[in-house]
C-alpha positions in Angstrom: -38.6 -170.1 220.4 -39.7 -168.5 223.9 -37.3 -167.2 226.4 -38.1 -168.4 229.7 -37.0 -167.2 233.2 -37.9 -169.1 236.8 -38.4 -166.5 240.3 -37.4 -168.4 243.2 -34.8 -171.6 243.2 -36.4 -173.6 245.8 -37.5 -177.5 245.9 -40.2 -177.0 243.2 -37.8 -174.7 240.7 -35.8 -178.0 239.6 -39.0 -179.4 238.2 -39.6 -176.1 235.7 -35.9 -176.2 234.8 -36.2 -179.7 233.9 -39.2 -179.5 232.0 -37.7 -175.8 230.0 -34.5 -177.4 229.3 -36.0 -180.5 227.9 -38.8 -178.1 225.6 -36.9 -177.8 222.5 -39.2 -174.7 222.2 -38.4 -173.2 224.8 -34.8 -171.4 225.6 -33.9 -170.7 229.5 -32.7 -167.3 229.9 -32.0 -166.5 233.5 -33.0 -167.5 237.2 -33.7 -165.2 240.4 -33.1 -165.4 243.8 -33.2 -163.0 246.6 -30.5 -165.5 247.9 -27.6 -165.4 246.2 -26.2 -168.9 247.6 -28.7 -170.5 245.5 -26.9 -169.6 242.2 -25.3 -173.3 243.1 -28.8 -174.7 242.3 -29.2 -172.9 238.9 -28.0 -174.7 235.9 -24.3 -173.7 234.5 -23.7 -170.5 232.1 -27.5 -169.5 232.7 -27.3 -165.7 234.2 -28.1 -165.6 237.9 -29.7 -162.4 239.2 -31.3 -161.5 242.9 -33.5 -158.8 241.6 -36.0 -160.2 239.3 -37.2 -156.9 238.2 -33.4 -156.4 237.3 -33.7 -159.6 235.5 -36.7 -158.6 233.3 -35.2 -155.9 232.1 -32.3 -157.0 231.3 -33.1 -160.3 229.5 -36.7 -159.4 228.6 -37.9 -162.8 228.6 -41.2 -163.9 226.9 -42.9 -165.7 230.3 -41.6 -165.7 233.9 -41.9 -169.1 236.1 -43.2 -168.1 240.0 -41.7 -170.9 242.3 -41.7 -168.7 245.3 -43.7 -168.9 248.9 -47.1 -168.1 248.5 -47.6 -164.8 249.5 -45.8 -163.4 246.7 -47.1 -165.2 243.6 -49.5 -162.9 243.4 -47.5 -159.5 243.7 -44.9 -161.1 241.7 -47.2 -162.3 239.1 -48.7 -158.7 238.9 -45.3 -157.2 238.9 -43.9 -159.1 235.7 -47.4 -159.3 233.6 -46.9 -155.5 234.0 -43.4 -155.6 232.8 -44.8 -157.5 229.8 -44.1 -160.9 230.6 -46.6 -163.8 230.5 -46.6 -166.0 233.8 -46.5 -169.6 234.9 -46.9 -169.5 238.2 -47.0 -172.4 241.0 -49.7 -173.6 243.0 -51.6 -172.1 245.1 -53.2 -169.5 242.7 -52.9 -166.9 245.8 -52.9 -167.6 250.2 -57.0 -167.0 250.3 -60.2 -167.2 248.2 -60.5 -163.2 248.4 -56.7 -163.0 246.8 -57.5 -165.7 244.5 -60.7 -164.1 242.8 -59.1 -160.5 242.8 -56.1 -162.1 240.8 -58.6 -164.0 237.7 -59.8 -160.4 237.9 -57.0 -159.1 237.2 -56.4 -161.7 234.7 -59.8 -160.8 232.8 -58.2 -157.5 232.5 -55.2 -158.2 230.9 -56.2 -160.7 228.0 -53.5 -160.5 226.0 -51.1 -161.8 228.9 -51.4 -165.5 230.0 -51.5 -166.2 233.5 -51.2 -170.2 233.6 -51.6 -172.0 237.3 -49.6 -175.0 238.1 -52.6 -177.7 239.0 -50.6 -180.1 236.7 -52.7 -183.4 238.3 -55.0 -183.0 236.2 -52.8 -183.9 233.2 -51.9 -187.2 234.8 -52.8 -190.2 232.7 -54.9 -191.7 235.1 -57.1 -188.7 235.9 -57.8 -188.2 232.2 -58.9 -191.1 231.3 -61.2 -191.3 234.8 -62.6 -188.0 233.9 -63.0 -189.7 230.1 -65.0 -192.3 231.9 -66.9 -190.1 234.3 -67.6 -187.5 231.4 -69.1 -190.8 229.3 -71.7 -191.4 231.4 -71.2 -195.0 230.3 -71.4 -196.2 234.5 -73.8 -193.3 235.2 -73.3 -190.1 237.3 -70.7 -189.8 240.1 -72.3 -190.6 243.9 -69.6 -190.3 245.6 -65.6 -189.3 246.2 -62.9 -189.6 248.7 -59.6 -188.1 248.5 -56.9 -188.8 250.9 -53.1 -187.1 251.4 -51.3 -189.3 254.5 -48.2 -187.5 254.5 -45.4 -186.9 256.5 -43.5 -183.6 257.4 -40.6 -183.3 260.0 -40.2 -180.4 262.4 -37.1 -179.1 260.5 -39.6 -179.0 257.0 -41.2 -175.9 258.8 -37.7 -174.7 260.9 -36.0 -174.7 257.5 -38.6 -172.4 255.7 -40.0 -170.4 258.5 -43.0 -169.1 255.7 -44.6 -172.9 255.3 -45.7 -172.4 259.2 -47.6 -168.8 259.2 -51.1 -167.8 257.9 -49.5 -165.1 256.7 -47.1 -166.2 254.6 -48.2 -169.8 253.6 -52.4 -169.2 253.7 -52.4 -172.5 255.7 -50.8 -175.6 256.3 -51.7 -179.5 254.9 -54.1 -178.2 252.7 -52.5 -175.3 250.6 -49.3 -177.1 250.6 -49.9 -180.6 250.4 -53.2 -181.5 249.4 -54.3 -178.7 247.1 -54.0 -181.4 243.9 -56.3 -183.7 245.7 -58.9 -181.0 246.5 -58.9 -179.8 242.7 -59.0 -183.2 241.5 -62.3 -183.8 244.0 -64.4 -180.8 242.3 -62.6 -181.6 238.9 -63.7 -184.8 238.5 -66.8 -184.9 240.9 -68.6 -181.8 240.1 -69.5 -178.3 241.5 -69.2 -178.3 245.5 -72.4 -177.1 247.4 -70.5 -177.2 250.7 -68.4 -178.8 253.4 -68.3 -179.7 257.0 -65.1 -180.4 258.2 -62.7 -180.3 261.9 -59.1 -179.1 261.0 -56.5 -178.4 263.6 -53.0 -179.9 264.5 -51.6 -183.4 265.8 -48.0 -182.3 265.9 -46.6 -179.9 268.7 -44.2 -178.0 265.9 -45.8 -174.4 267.1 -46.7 -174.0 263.9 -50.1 -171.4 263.2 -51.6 -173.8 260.2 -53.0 -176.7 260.4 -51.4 -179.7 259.6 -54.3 -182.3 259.8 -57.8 -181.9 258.2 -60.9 -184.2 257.7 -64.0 -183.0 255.3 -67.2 -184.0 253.9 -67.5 -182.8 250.9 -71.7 -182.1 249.8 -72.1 -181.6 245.6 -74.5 -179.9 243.9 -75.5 -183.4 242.0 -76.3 -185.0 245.8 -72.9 -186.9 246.0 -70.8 -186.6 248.7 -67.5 -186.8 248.9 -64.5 -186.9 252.0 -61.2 -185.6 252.0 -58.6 -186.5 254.3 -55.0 -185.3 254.5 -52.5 -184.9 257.2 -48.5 -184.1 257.6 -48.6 -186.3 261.0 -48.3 -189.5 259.4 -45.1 -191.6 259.9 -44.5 -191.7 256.1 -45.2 -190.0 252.8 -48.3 -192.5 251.5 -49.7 -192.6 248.0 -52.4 -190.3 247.4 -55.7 -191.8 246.7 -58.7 -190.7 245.1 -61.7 -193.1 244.5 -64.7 -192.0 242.4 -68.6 -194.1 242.8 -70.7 -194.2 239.6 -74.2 -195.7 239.7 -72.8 -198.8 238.4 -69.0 -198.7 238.6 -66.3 -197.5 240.9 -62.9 -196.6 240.2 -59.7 -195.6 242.3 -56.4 -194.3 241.7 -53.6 -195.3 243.7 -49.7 -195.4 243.5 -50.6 -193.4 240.6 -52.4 -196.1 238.6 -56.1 -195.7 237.9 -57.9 -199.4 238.9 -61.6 -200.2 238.1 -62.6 -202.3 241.3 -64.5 -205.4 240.5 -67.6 -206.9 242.6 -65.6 -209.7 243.3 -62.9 -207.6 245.3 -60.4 -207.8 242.5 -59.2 -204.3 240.4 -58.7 -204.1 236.6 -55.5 -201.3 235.6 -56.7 -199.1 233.3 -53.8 -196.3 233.4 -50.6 -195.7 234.9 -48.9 -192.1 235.2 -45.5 -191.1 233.5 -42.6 -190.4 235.8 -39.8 -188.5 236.1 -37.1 -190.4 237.1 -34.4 -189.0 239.9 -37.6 -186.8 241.5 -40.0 -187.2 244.0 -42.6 -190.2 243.4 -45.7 -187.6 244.2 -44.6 -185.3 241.4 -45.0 -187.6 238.4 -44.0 -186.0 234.6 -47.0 -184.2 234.4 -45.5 -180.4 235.1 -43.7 -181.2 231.7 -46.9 -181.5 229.9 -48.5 -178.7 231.8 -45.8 -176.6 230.8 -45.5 -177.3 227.2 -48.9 -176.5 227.1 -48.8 -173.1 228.0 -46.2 -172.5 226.1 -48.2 -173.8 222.6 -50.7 -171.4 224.2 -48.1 -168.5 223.7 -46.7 -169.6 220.4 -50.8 -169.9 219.2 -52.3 -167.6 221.0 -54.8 -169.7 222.2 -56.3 -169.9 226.0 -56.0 -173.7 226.2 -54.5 -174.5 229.5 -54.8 -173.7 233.3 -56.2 -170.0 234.2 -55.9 -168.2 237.5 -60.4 -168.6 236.8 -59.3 -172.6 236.8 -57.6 -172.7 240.3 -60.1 -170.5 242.2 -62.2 -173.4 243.4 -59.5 -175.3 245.0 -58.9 -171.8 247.1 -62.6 -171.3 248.3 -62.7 -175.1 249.4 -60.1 -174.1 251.2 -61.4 -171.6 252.7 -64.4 -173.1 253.2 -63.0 -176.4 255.2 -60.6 -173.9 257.5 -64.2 -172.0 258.5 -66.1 -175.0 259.3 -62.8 -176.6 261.1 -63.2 -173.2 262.9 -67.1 -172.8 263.8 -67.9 -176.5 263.4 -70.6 -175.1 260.5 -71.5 -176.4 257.2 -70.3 -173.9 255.1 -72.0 -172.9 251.4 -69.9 -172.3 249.1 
């Protein structure tokens, strides 16, 4: 059995201790917070500490869980992979493409620690079997994608965590936060990006620094082209969608059920996501599996789940749209 620990006890940090707790494998040791109010979110008997390093060496556990902001999972990362514990860490992988690269190189260095990134999409049931069917080649090669995030987030949602609203702190705004799962899931199941064209800025007057609206087209290496969409200004939290063209088929998913849409307008249900009830429809059960796979990965020794290498992509797309947003460019990736 692995002893676990989870940095950070904010709205994500429910989800690891869910998904620990319900790991017969895996044994929760402790939980950190700088803020030591939070101990009311952290389950009964389980020792509280606000010094993680403090934590580490006192209950030496076997991985470390990052749910912090995002300009400390890498520091933090670093920090306990140096103190001999393996990571799990949240999404993003890092606030910039620069950060993200430097930390699968420091990954690469240390290959008998695991670094796993939370990108835990791509374990939903309807994106495996549409990357099954897109992998076939049974319908032919991909021509096209579209991704879309139509979200909504108040002006308390940045008030209430000051960090969500700087470049500094947060890396940038709709995209980073929001929509990171739908830009991964684009290059995922489309292919390697060439480049992107794309106007970013903000439709809300929260005096925020990031943006919190963003439209992209997407240009692969294959010749498809893709758009991506996402927004906090909308007036509700939609589904997300993502909708994939083969040569002779074409597929969505949508309230997180994969649909092959018919010539006649009609849709046939191929897949339907797990959920996890009392939690928020957009995370789905899929962090459980994510999880439990890393952890077979420590009991194995084996490198089969998410790397820091894995969740670079989704950083220099990122990067990429906020340039052209900027300059009005296409920008190579």
């Amino acid at each position: 059995m692995k002893k676990a620990a989870v940095i950070g006890l904010g709205d994500i940090s429910g989800i690891h201790i869910r998904a620990i707790q319900e790991n017969p494998n895996i044994m929760l040791a402790a939980v950190c917070d700088i803020d030591a109010e939070r101990k009311a979110y952290a389950p009964e008997s389980i020792p509280f500490y606000t010094d993680y390093e403090e934590m580490l060496r006192q209950e030496k556990p076997d991985s470390v869980h990052i749910c912090l902001p995002h300009y400390l999972h890498v520091p933090v990362s670093r920090a306990c992979i140096g103190m001999g514990a393996h990571v799990f860490c949240e999404k993003p992988a890092a606030i910039n493409a620069k950060e993200a690269a430097e930390f699968a190189a420091f990954e690469k260095e240390h290959p008998k620690m695991h670094i796993g990134i939370c990108l835990q999409n791509r374990f939903n049931e309807s994106v495996e079997m549409l990357k099954k069917i897109i992998d076939s080649r049974e319908y032919g090669n991909v021509t096209g994608t579209r991704g879309s995030v139509l979200w909504c987030r108040t002006r308390e949602y940045y008030e209430e965590k000051p960090w969500r609203g700087k470049w500094k702190t947060a890396g940038g705004g709709c995209m980073i936060n929001q929509s990171i799962h739908t830009l991964d899931l684009l290059y995922y199941l489309g292919g390697p990006v060439k480049g992107v064209k794309a106007s970013s800025g903000q439709l809300l007057d929260y005096g925020i620094e990031v943006e919190d609206t963003v439209t992209a087209r997407l240009i692969y290496e294959s010749g498809a082209s893709g758009l991506f969409t996402a927004t906090n200004a909308n007036y509700k939290n939609e589904s997300v969608q993502i909708a994939v063209q083969l040569e002779r088929a074409e597929f969505v998913i949508m309230d997180n059920i994969l649909y092959r849409l018919m010539p006649d307008g009609g849709k046939v249900e191929l897949a339907e996501d797990n959920k996890v009830p009392g939690t928020k429809f957009y995370y789905g059960a899929s962090h459980g599996r994510l999880i439990t796979l890393f952890y077979d990965a420590l009991e194995r020794e084996s490198q089969n789940y998410l790397h820091v290498s894995d969740a670079v992509m989704s950083m220099r797309l990122i990067d990429a749209i906020q340039k052209s947003g900027r300059t009005g460019q296409f920008i190579t990736l």
